[in-house]
FITI-768226 format. One record per residue (C-alpha): residue number from 1; residue in one letter; x, y, z negated. Coordinates in nm, 3 decimals, padded with zeros to 5 digits. Each point is the difference from the previous one (the first is absolute). Example, Ala and Ser with C-alpha at 12.3 -4.5 7.8 and 13.67 -1.06 7.14 Angstrom:
2
   i aa       X       Y       Z
   1  A  01.230 -00.450 -00.780
   2  S  00.137  00.344  00.066
//
This chain:
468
   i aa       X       Y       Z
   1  X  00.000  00.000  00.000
   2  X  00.178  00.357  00.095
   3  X -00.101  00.317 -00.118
   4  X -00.186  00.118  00.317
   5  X -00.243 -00.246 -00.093
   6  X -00.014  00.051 -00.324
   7  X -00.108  00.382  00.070
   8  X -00.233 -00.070  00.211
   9  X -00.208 -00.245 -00.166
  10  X -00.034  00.264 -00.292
  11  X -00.130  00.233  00.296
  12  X -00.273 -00.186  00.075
  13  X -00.130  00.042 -00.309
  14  X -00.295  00.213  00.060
  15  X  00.049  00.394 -00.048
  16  X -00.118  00.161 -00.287
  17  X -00.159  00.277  00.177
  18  X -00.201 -00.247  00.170
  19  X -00.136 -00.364 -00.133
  20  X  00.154  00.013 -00.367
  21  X -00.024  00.337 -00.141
  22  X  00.074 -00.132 -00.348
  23  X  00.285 -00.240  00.019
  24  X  00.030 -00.104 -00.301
  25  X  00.407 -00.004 -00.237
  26  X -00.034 -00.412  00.024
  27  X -00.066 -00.009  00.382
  28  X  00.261  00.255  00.063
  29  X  00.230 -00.204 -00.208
  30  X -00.113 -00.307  00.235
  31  X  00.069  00.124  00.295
  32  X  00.352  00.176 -00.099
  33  X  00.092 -00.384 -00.172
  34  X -00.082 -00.162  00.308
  35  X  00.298  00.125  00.156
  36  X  00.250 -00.226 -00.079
  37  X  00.270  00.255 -00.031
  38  X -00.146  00.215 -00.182
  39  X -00.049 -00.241 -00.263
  40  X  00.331 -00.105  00.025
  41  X  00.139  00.323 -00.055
  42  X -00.279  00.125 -00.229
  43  X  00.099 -00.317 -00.247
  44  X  00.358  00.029  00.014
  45  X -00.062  00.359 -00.104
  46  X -00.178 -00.086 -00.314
  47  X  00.374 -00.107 -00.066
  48  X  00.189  00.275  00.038
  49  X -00.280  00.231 -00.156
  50  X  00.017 -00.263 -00.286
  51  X  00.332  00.107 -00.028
  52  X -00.064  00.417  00.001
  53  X -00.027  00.005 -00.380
  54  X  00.352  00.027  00.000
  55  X -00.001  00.322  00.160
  56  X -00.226  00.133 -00.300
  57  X  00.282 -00.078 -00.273
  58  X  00.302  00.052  00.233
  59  X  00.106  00.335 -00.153
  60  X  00.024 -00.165 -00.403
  61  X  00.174 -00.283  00.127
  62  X  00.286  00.222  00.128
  63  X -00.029  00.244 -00.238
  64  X  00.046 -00.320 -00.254
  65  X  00.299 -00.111  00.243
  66  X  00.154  00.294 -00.145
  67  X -00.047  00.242  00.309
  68  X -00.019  00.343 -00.062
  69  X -00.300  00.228  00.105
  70  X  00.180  00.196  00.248
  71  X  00.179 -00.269  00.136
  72  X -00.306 -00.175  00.054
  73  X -00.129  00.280  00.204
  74  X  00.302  00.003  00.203
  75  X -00.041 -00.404  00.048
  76  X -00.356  00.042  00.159
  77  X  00.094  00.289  00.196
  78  X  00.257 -00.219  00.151
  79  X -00.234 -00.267  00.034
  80  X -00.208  00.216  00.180
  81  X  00.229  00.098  00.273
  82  X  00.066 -00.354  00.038
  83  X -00.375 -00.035  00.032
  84  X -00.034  00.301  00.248
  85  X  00.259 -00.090  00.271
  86  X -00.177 -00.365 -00.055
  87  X -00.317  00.118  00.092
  88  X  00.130  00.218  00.262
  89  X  00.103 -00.318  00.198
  90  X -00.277 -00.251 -00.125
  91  X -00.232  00.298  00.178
  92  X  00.185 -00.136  00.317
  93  X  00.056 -00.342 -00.059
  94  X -00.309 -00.077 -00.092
  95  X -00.140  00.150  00.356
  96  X  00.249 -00.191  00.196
  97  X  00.094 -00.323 -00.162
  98  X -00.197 -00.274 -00.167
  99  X -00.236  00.090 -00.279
 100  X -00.036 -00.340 -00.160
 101  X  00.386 -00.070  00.009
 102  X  00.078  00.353 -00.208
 103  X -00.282 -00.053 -00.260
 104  X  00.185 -00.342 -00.027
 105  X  00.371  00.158 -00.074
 106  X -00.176  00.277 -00.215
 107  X -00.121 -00.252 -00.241
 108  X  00.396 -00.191  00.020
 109  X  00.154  00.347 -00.095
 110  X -00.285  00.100 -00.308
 111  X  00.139 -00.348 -00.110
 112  X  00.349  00.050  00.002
 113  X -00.037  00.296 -00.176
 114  X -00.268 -00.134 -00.285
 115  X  00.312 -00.244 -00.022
 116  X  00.262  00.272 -00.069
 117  X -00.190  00.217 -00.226
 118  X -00.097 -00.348 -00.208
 119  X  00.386  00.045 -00.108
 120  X  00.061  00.333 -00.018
 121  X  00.188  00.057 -00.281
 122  X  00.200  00.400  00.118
 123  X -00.119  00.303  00.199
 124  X  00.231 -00.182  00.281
 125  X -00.237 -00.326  00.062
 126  X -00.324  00.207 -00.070
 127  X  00.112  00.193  00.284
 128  X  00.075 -00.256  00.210
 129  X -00.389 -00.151 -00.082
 130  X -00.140  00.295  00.089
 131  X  00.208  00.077  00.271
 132  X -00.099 -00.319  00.160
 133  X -00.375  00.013 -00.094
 134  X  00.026  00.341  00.214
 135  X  00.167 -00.191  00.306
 136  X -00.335 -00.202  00.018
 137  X -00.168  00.309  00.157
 138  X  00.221 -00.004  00.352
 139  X -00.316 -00.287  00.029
 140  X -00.215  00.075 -00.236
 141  X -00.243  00.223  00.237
 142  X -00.055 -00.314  00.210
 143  X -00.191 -00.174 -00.213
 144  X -00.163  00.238 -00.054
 145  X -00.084  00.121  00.377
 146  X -00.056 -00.439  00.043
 147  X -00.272 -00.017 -00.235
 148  X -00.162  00.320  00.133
 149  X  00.013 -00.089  00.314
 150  X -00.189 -00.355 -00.051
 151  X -00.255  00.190 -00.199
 152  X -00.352  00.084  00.125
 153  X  00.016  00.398 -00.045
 154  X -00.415 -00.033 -00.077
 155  X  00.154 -00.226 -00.297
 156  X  00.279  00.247 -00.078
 157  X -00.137  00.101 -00.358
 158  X -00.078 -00.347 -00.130
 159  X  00.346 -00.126  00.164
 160  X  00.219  00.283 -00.223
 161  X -00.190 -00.133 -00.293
 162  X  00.025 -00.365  00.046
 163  X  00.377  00.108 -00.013
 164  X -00.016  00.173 -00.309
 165  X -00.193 -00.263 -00.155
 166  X  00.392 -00.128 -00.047
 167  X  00.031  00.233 -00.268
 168  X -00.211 -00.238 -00.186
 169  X  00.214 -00.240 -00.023
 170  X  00.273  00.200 -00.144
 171  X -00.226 -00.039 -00.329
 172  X  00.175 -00.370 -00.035
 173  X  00.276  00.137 -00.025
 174  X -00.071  00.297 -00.209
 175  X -00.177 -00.221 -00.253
 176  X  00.341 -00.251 -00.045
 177  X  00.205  00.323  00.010
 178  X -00.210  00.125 -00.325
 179  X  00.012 -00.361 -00.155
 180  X  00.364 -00.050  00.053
 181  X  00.002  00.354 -00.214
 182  X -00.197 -00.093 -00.251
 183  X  00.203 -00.356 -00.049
 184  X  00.314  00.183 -00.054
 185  X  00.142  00.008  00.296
 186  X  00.224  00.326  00.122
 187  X -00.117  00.222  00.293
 188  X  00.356 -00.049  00.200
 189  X -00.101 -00.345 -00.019
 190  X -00.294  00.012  00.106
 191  X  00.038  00.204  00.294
 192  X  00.302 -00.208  00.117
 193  X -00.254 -00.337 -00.047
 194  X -00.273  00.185  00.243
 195  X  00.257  00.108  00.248
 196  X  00.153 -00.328  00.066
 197  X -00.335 -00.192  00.017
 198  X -00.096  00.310  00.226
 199  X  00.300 -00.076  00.213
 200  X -00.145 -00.373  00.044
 201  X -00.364  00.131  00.079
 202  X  00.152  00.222  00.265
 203  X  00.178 -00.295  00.172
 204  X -00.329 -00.201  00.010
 205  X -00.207  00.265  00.182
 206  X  00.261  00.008  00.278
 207  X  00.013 -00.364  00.003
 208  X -00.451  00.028  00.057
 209  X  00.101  00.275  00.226
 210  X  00.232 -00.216  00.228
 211  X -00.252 -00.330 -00.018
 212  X -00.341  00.152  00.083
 213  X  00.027  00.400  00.146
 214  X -00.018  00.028  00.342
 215  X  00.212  00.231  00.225
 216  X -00.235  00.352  00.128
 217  X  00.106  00.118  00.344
 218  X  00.266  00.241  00.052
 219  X -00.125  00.319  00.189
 220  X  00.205 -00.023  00.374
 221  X  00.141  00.358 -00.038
 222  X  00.205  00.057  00.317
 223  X  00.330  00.137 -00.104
 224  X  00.303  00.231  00.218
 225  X  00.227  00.108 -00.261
 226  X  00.193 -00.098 -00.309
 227  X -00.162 -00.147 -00.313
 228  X  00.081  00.315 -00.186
 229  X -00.137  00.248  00.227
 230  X -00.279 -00.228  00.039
 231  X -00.054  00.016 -00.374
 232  X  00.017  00.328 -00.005
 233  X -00.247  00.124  00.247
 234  X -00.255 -00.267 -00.133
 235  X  00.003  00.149 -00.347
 236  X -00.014  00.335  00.150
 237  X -00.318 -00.138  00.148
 238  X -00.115 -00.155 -00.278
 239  X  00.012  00.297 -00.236
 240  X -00.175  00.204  00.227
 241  X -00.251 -00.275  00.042
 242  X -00.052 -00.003 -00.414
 243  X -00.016  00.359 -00.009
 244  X -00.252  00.028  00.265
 245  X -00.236 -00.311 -00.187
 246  X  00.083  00.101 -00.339
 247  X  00.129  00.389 -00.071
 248  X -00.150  00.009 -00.386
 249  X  00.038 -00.342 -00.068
 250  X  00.366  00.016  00.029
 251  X -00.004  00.327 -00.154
 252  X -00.220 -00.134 -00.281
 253  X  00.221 -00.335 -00.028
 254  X  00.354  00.209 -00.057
 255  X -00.161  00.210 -00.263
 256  X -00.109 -00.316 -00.188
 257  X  00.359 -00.180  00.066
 258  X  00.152  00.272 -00.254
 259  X -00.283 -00.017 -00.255
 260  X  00.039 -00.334 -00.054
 261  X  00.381 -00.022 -00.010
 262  X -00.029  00.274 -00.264
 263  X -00.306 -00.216 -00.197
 264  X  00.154 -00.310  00.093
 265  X  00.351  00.084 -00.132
 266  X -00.113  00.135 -00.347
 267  X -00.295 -00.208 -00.047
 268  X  00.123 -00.313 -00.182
 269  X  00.295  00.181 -00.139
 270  X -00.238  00.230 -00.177
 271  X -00.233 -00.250 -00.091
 272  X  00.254 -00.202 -00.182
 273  X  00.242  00.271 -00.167
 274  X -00.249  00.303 -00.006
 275  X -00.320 -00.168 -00.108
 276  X  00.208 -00.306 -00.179
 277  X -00.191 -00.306  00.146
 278  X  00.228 -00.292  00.026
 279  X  00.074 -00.199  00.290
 280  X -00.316 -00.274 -00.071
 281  X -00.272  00.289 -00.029
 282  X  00.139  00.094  00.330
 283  X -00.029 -00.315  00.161
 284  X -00.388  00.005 -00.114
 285  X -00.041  00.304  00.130
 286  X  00.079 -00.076  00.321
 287  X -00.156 -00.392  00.008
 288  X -00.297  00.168 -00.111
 289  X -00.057  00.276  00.263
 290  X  00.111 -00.253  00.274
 291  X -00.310 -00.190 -00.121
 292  X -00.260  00.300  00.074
 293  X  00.161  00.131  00.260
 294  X -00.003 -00.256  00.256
 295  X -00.391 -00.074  00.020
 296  X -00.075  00.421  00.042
 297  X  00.309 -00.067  00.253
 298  X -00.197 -00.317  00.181
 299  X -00.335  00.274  00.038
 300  X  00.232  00.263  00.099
 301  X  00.074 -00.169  00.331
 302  X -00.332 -00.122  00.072
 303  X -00.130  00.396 -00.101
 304  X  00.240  00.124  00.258
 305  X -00.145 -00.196  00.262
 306  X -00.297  00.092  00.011
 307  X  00.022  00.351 -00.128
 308  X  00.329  00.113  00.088
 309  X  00.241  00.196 -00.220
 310  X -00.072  00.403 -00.027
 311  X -00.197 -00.080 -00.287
 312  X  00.211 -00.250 -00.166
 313  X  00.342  00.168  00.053
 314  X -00.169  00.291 -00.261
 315  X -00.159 -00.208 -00.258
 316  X  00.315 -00.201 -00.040
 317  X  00.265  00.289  00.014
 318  X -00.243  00.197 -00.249
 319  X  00.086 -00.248 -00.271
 320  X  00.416  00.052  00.038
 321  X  00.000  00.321 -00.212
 322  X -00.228 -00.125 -00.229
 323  X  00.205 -00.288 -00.080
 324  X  00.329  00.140 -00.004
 325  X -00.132  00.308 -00.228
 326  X -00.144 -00.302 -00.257
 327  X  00.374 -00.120 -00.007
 328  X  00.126  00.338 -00.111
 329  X -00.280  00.006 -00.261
 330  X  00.048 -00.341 -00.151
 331  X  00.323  00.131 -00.117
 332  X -00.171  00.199 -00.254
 333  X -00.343 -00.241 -00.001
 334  X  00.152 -00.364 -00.003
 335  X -00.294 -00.224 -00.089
 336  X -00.413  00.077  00.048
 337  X -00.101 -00.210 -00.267
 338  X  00.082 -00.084 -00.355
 339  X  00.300 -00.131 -00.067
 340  X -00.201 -00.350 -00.155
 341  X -00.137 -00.070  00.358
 342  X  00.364  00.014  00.093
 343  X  00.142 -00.248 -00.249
 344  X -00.325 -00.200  00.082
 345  X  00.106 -00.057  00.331
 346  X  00.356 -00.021 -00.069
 347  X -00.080 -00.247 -00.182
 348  X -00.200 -00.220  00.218
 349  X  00.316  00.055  00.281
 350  X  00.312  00.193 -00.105
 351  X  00.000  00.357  00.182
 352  X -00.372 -00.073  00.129
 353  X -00.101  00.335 -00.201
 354  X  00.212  00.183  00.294
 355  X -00.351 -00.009  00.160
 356  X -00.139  00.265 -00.254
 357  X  00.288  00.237  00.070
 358  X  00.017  00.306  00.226
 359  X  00.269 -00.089  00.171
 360  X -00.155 -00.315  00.120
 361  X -00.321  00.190  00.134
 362  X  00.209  00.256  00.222
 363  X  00.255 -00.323  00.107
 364  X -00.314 -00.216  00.116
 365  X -00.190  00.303  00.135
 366  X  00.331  00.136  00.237
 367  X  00.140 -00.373  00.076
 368  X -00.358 -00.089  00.102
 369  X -00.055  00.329  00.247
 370  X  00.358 -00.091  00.130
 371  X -00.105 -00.339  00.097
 372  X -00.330  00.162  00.153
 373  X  00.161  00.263  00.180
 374  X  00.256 -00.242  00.181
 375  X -00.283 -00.212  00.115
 376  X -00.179  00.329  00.140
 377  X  00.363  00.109  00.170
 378  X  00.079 -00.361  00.149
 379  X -00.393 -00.036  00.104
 380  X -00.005  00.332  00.209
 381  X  00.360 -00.067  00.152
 382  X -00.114 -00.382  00.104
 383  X -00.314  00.147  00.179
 384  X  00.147  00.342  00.177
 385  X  00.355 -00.099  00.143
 386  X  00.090 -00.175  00.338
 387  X  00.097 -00.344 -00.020
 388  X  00.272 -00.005  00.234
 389  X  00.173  00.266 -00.221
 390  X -00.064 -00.068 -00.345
 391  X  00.351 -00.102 -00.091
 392  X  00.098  00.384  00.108
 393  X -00.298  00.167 -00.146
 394  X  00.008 -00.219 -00.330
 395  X  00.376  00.073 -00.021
 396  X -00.020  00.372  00.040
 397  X -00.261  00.024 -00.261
 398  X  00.178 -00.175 -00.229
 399  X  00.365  00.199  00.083
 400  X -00.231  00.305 -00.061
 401  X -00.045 -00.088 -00.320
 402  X  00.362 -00.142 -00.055
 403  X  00.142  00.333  00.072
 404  X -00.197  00.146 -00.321
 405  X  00.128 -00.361 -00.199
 406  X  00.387  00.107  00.089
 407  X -00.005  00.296 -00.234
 408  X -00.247 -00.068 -00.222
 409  X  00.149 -00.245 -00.230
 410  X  00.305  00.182 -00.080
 411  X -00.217  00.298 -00.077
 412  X -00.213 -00.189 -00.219
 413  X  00.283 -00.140 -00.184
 414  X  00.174  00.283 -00.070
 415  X -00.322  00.190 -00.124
 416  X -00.102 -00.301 -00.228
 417  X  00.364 -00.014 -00.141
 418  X -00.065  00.363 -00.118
 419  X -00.361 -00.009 -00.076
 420  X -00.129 -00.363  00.016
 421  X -00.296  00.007  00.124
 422  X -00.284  00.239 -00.022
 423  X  00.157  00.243  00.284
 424  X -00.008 -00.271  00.227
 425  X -00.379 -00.091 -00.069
 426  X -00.104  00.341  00.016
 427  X  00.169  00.062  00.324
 428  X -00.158 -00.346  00.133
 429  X -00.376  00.167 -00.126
 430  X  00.090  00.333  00.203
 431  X  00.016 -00.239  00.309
 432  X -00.290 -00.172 -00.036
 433  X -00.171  00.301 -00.076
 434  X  00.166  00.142  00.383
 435  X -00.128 -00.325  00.173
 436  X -00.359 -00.049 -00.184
 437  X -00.030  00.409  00.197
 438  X  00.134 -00.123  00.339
 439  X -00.238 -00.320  00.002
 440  X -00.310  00.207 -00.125
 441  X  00.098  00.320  00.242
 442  X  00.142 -00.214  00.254
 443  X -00.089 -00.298  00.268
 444  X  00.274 -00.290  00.016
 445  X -00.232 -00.224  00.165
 446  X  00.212 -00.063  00.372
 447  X -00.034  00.260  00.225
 448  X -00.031 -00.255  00.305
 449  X -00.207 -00.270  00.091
 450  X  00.221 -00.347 -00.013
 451  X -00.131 -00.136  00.293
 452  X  00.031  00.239  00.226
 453  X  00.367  00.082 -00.095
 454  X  00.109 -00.349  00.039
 455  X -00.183  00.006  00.344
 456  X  00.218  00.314  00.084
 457  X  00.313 -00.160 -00.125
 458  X -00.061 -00.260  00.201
 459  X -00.042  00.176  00.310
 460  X  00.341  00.206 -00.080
 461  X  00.142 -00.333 -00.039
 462  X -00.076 -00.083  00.355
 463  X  00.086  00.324  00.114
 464  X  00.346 -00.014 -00.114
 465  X  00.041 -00.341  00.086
 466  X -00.123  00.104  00.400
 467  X  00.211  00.337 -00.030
 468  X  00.301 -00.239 -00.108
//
């Protein structure tokens, strides 16, 4: 079975416009899972995502490694570069080479680095981890373009959320994290155990990959010059191609890529040394929002389907400030309740009172509206770009909002080292306060219909390949 027919069998299904108005979440789930490589790649996904709650802790297990603040900003700017010229050629490669074959090698390298940072012991292997983990994005955007490009687009929504629905899994993990704690074992150690049986999980979903994903065809793309000029004047076309789909959503999407590097710097760091909550009441914190936010996550992507995302983009942006205004506040206000309901609970679970604090509330309420507002901005890219061109267009977005990610850490270091981190959090509120006004004043909905551009890149295509 290839691809092509894959596609086309979901095609058949009857429009929505026409025969089934109301598709309902389950059929739309049917007909994405009877594509066998979708579920293929949607599966080996649950994986990795089961494997993302690593990503929530990262910062206090290198802080605990014995890394300093500022040198941990100048470690994930570095890691960022990495990650920039990597997505600069996966926009490319991913265009131009096999899609399957590069989501393959990106799961090999997020191995081999899971593997390295299981034994980092000095600033000089965690370097090398992350270093490596960064290398994984010169292929990471084909995946990426692969599965969108075997996706229905009238399925896009409930596709992005089937995805994220790999977040729930992370909440295994979480939970043996927070019982490890709790049986005496040290955070180091426990980091290093989840890395190394992350390292094996990785090598298993490119093993799935290699046995049952099929091969997508790679656009003919005549070709007169070198591979570098070639590159070049294809992500020249590219970017004007996202700017012409997507002005304010790019805009919108580099404003949000320094928020959350500010939030997302300070956040555990302050919840652990500001608001003293130890490592176990942060592990609850986050197995517990994972839990809620994935089924508002699941009815997200069905919403956006069949409503589109104006209205959605505001009511999940207006919670951001909210949230992050809570945090500031629970330094002064740490429970809600009595102190008894807290012992009561810590003593049915140790740390389950963590539920009752502030800090907890504003943690849920901004990881949940992060979780919702990456299924709105993977739903509307999946439905408004070309196919043929989503490696470039996916790349570009993402280097976009690299270029903020290069600077950004080292600032945020450097201020937290001075201040810790209140500055930080404010400054993250003042941007979400700047992009809840551009999506209430503004329209990022795509300025083009997708259809008809891909028609008219196709026609260009054959223009250039007579004219050649």
């Amino acid at each position: 079975m290839n691809d092509d027919t894959d596609i086309s069998s979901l095609r058949d299904v009857p429009n929505s416009k026409d025969k089934e108005p109301e598709l309902t979440w389950r059929m739309s789930v049917r007909y994405l899972m009877s594509n066998k490589n979708f579920k293929v790649f949607v599966i080996t996904n649950w994986i990795m995502g089961s494997l993302n709650v690593v990503w929530g802790v990262l910062n206090l297990y290198l802080r605990d490694l014995g890394i300093e603040y500022v040198s941990l900003g100048i470690l994930f700017s570095v890691m960022t570069i990495v990650t920039l010229f990597g997505t600069l050629v996966a926009s490319y490669l991913a265009d131009n080479y096999n899609r399957r074959n590069l989501a393959i090698i990106t799961m090999l390298i997020n191995g081999l680095a899971f593997l390295i940072l299981s034994m980092a012991s000095s600033i000089e292997i965690v370097a090398l981890g992350l270093i490596t983990l960064a290398t994984s994005n010169f292929t990471g955007q084909g995946g990426t373009a692969y599965i969108f490009q075997v996706t229905d687009r009238r399925y896009g929504g409930v596709a992005v959320s089937l995805f994220t629905m790999g977040t729930l899994f992370a909440l295994g993990p979480l939970f043996a994290m927070a019982i490890m704690f709790n049986m005496g074992w040290g955070f180091i150690a426990i980091m290093r155990t989840i890395f190394l049986v992350g390292a094996i999980l990785f090598a298993v979903t490119a093993i799935i990959r290699i046995i049952w994903l099929d091969s997508t065809p790679i656009p003919n793309r005549e070709r007169h010059q070198s591979i570098l000029k070639d590159f070049i004047s294809e992500s020249f076309r590219g970017l004007r191609l996202l700017v012409r789909v997507f002005p304010i959503f790019v805009a919108v999407m580099m404003i949000d890529a320094m928020s959350d590097n500010m939030y997302g710097f300070s956040n555990l760091f302050y919840v652990n040394e500001t608001l003293n909550f130890n490592i176990g009441q942060i592990f609850l914190m986050l197995l517990i929002t994972l839990a809620l936010s994935v089924p508002l996550t699941l009815f997200l992507g069905r919403w956006f389907d069949k409503h589109g995302g104006k209205r959605i983009t505001i009511a999940v942006y207006s919670v951001m400030p909210l949230a992050l205004t809570l945090l500031i506040v629970a330094k002064y206000v740490k429970y809600i309740v009595p102190e008894e309901w807290v012992a009561l609970l810590d003593g049915l679970y140790p740390g389950l009172g963590v539920i009752f604090s502030l800090a907890f509330i504003a943690t849920a309420m901004k990881t949940t509206n992060d979780n919702l507002w990456g299924t709105v901005m993977n739903a509307y890219i999946q439905k408004s770009l070309p196919r043929e061109d989503l490696g470039k267009m996916l790349g570009l977005s993402a280097l976009l909002v690299l270029l903020i990610g290069t600077v950004a850490p080292i600032f945020s270091g450097y201020i937290y080292s001075l201040f810790e981190g209140v500055p930080l959090i404010v400054g993250a509120i003042i941007l979400n306060i700047v992009i809840l006004i551009i999506l209430i004043t503004k329209n990022i909905e795509p300025r083009v219909d997708i259809e008809k551009l891909e028609a008219e890149l196709r026609g260009e295509s054959i223009v250039r390949s007579d004219m050649s």
